[in-house]
C-alpha positions as CSV (number, residue, x, y, z in Angstrom):
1,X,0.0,0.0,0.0
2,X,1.1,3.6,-0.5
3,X,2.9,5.0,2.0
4,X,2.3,9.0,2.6
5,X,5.7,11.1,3.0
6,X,6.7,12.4,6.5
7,X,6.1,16.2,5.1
8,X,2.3,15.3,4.2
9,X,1.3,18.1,5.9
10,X,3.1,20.9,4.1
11,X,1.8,19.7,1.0
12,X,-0.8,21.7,-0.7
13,X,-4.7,20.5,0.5
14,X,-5.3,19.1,-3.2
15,X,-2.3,16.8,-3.2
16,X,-3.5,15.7,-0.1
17,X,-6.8,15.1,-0.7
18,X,-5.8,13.4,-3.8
19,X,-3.3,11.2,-2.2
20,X,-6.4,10.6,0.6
21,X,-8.7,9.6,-2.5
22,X,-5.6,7.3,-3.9
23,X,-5.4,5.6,-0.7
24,X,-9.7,5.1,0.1
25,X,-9.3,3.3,-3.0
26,X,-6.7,0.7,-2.5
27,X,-8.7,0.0,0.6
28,X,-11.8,-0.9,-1.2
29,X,-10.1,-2.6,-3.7
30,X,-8.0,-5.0,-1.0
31,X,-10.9,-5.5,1.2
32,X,-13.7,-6.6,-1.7
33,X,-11.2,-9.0,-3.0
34,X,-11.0,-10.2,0.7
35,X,-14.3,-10.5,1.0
36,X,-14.9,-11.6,-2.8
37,X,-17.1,-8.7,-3.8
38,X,-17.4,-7.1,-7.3
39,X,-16.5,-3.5,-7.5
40,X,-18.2,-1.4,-10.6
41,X,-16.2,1.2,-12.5
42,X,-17.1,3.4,-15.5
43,X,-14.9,2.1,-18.9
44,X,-14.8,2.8,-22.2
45,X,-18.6,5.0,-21.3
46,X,-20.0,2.2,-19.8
47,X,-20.2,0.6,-16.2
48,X,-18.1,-2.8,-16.2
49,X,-18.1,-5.0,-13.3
50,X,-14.3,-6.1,-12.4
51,X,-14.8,-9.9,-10.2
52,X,-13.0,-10.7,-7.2
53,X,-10.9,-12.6,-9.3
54,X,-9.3,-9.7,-10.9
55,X,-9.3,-7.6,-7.4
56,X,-7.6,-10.2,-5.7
57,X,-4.6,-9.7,-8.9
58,X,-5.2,-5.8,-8.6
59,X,-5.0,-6.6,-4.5
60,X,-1.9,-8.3,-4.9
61,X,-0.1,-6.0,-7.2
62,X,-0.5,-3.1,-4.5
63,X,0.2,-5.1,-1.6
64,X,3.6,-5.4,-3.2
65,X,4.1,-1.4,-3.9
């Protein structure tokens, strides 16, 4: 998972609350491949469904960032 630097807060509010959003994110992803939910994102102008199967790869890949 990312890690936020030591200076977080002198960094402008938007970088933060990007990084925040970056974060909230990799969260869901990790924990509905736990769990073996779907997630739903918007590709290509329409909503595809990504499985748990393909979280749990996504899960893995930023468990080892």
């Amino acid at each position: 998972m990312t890690k936020a630097p030591a200076n977080v807060l002198e960094l402008p509010l938007e970088q933060r609350a990007e990084m925040a959003f970056k974060a909230a994110v990799e969260e869901l992803i990790v924990e509905n491949a736990r769990q073996g939910l779907p997630i739903y994102i918007w590709r290509d102008g329409k909503v595809v469904e990504l499985s748990p199967k393909e979280l749990q790869a996504e899960s893995l890949r930023l468990q080892e960032e």
